[in-house]
C-alpha positions as a Markdown table, in Angstrom:
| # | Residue | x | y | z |
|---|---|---|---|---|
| 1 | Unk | -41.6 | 10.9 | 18.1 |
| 2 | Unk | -38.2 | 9.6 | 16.9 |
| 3 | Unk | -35.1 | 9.7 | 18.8 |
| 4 | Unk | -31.4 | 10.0 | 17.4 |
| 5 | Unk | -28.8 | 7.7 | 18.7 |
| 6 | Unk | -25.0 | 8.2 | 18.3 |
| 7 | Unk | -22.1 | 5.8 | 18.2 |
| 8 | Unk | -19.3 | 6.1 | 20.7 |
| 9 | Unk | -16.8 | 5.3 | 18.5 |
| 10 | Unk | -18.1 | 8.0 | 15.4 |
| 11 | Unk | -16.5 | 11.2 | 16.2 |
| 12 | Unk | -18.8 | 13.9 | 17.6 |
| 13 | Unk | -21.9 | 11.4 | 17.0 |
| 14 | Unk | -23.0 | 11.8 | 20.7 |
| 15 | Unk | -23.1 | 15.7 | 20.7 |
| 16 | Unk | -25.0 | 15.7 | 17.6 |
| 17 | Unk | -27.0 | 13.0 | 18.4 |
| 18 | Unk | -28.3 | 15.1 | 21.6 |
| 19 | Unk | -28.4 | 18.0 | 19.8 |
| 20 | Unk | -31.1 | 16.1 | 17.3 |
| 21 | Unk | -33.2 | 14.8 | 20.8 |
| 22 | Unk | -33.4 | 17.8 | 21.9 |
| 23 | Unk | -35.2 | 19.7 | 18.8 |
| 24 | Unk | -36.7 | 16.2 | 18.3 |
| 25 | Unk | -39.2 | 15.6 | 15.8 |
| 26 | Unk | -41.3 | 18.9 | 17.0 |
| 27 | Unk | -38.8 | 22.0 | 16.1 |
| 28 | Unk | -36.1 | 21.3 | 13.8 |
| 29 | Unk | -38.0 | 24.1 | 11.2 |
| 30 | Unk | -37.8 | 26.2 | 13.6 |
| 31 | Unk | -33.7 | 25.7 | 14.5 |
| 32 | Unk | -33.4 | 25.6 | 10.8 |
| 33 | Unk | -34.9 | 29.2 | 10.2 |
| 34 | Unk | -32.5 | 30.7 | 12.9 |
| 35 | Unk | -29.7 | 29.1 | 11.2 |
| 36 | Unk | -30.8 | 29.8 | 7.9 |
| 37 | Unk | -30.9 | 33.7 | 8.9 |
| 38 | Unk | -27.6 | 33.7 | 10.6 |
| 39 | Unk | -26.1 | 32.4 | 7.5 |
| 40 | Unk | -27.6 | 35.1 | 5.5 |
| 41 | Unk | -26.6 | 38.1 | 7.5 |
| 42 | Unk | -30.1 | 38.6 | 8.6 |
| 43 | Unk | -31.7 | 39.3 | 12.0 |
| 44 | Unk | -31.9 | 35.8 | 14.3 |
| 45 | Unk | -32.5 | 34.6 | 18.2 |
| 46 | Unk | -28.8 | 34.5 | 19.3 |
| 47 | Unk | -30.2 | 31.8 | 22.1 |
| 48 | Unk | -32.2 | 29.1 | 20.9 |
| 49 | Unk | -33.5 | 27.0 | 23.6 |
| 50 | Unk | -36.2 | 23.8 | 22.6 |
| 51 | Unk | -39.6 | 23.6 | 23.9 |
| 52 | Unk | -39.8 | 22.0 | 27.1 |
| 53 | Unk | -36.1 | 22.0 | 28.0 |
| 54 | Unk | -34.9 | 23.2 | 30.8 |
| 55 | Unk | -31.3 | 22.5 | 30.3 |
| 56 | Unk | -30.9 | 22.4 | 26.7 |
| 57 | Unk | -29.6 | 25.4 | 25.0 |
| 58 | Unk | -28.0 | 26.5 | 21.1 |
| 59 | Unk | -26.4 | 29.7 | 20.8 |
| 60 | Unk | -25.9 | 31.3 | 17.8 |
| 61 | Unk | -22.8 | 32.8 | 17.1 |
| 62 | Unk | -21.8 | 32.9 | 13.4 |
| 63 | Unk | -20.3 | 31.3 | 11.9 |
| 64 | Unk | -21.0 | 28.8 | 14.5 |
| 65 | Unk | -23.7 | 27.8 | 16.7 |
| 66 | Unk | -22.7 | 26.4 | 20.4 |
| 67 | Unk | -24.7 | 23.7 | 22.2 |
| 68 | Unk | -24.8 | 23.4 | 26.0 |
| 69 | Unk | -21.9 | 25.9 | 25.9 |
| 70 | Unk | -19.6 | 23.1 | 25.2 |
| 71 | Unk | -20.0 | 21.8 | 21.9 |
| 72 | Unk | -19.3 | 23.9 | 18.8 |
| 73 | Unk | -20.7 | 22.9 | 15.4 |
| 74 | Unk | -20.3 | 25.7 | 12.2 |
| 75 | Unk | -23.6 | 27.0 | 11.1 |
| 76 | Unk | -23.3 | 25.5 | 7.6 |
| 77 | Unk | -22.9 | 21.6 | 9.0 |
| 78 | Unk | -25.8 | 22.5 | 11.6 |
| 79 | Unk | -27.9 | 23.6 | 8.6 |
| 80 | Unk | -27.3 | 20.4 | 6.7 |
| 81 | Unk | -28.3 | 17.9 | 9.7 |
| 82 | Unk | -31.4 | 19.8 | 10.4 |
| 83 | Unk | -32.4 | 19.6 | 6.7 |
| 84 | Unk | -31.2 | 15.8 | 6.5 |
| 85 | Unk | -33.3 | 15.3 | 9.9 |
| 86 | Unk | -35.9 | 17.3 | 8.7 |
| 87 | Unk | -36.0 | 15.2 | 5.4 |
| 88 | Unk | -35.9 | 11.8 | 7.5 |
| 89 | Unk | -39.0 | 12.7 | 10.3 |
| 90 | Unk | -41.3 | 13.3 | 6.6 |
| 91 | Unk | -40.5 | 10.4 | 4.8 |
């Protein structure tokens, strides 16, 4: 399992950083499909919540996506981490 660890003193690194924990290493294709079809005008889960989280929740709102109602992140950035997450758990 890897874990993603933000910086205090990078902007927005700690939102994103618990964002990446909570998909984890187990459902970031998943995440990237809904995004990927929100982008493209086609049909997706407006609420994405990971496996095993009880707290943890994405909502899908184009053209942004909102994390624990409190963090807001465009659709087009989130789809870039999850690939570059996706790209690191691989390799």
């Amino acid at each position: 399992m890897f874990v993603c660890i933000g910086k205090e003193n990078v902007q927005d690194s700690l939102q994103l950083a618990s964002l990446l924990r909570s998909v984890s290493d187990k459902e970031p294709d998943g995440l990237l499909e809904e995004v990927a079809l929100a982008i493209a005008g086609g049909d997706y889960e407006e609420y994405y919540s990971p496996y095993g989280s009880a707290v943890d929740t994405i909502k899908i709102v184009p053209p942004n996506a909102i994390y624990n109602d409190y963090y807001t992140v465009t659709l087009i950035e989130l789809k870039q981490l999850l690939q570059e997450w996706i790209s690191f758990i691989e390799s």
